[in-house]
N, C-alpha and C positions, 0 to 999 in steps of 0.2 A: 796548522796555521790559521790566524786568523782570517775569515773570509773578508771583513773590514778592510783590513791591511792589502786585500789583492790590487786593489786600483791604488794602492799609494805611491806615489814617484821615489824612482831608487836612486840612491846617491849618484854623482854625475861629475864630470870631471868641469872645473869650474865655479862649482855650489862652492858655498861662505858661510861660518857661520861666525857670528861676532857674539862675544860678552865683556862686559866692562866688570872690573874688578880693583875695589881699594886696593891702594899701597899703605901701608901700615911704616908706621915711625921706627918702631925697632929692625926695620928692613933695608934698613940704610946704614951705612957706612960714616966715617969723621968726617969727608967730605960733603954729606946728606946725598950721596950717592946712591941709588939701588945697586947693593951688592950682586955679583956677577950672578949668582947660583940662582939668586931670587927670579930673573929671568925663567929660568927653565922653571922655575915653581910655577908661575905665573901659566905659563903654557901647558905645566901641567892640569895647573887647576881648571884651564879650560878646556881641554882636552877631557877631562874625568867628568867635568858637568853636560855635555856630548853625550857620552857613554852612559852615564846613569841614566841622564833625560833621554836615553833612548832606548832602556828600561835594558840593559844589561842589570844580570845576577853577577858578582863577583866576589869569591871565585865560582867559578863552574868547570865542568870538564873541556868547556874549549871557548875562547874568546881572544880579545885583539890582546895585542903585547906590541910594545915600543920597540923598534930594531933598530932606530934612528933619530937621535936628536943632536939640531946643532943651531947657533944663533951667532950671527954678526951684530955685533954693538954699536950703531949708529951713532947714538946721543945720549948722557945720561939721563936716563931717570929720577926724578929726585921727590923727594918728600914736600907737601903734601901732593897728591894727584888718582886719578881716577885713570886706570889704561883700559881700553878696548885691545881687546888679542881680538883676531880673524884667521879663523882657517880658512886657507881656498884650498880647495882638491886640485892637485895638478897632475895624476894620475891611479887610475886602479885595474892593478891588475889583478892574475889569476888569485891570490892571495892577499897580496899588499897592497895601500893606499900610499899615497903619495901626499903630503900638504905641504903648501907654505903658509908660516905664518908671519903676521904684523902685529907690531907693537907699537900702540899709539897712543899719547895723551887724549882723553877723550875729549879736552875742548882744545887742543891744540890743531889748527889743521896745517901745522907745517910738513908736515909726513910722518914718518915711523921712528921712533927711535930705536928698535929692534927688526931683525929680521930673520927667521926661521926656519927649517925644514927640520917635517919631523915623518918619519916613514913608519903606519902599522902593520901590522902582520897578523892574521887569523889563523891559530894555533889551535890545535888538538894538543891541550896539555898532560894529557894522560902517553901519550903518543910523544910528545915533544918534536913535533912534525907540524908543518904548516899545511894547509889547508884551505882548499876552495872559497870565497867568500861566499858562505848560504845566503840564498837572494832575500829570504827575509828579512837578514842582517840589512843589508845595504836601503833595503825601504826602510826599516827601523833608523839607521842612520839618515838616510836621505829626507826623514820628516823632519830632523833637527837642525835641517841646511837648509838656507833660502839658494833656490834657484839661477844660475849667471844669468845676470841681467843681457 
């Protein structure tokens, strides 16, 4: 382990981490609707830039895996627009992390138009067994979260 890494704050139930990301004109529907699936795109791609930017290798012999995703469609989304996703940690346990997420116009401050939960799980995939979240894991994560205010 890094000795750097000792004093970095470890992920925390509450921590946010937000990125804005274009919506793209072919991701819309007849109605200039953001088609349903693109959502979870969205989340995922936020979710994956978390993970890289927290210097996961993938694949490797053991790392997080998605066990849970689900979204409520507040509002549609529509072409042209810039969303902000936010993860909040809403719990971590022995294994698994808990988050919700939001989906927001980024200059819209009328609320979310999407709403999320998505549950990880830290796998030994050679094992196909869950496993303890390694505390380096969770400082490696917890650098990529701001803090609950």
């Amino acid at each position: 382990m890094n000795p750097d890494n000792m004093s970095a704050r470890i992920l925390a139930v509450g921590d946010i981490h937000q990125i804005e990301l274009p919506l793209r004109w072919g991701d819309s529907d007849a109605l200039n609707h953001l088609n349903n699936t693109l959502y979870f795109r969205l989340m995922e791609e936020a979710r994956m830039q978390i993970l890289y930017g927290a210097g996961f290798q993938l694949p490797a012999d053991e790392g997080p895996i998605l066990a849970h995703a689900s979204c409520d469609f507040l509002r549609p989304l529509t072409y042209p627009a810039t969303v902000r996703v936010t993860h909040k940690v809403t719990r971590i346990g022995r294994s698994s992390a808990d988050f919700e997420l939001l989906l927001e116009k980024a200059d819209d401050p009328a609320g979310p138009y999407a709403r999320g939960r998505n549950v990880l799980v830290w796998l030994d995939y050679v094992a196909n067994a869950s496993t303890p979240w390694p505390p380096e894991v969770l400082s490696q994560m917890g650098a990529m979260f701001q803090p609950a205010a």
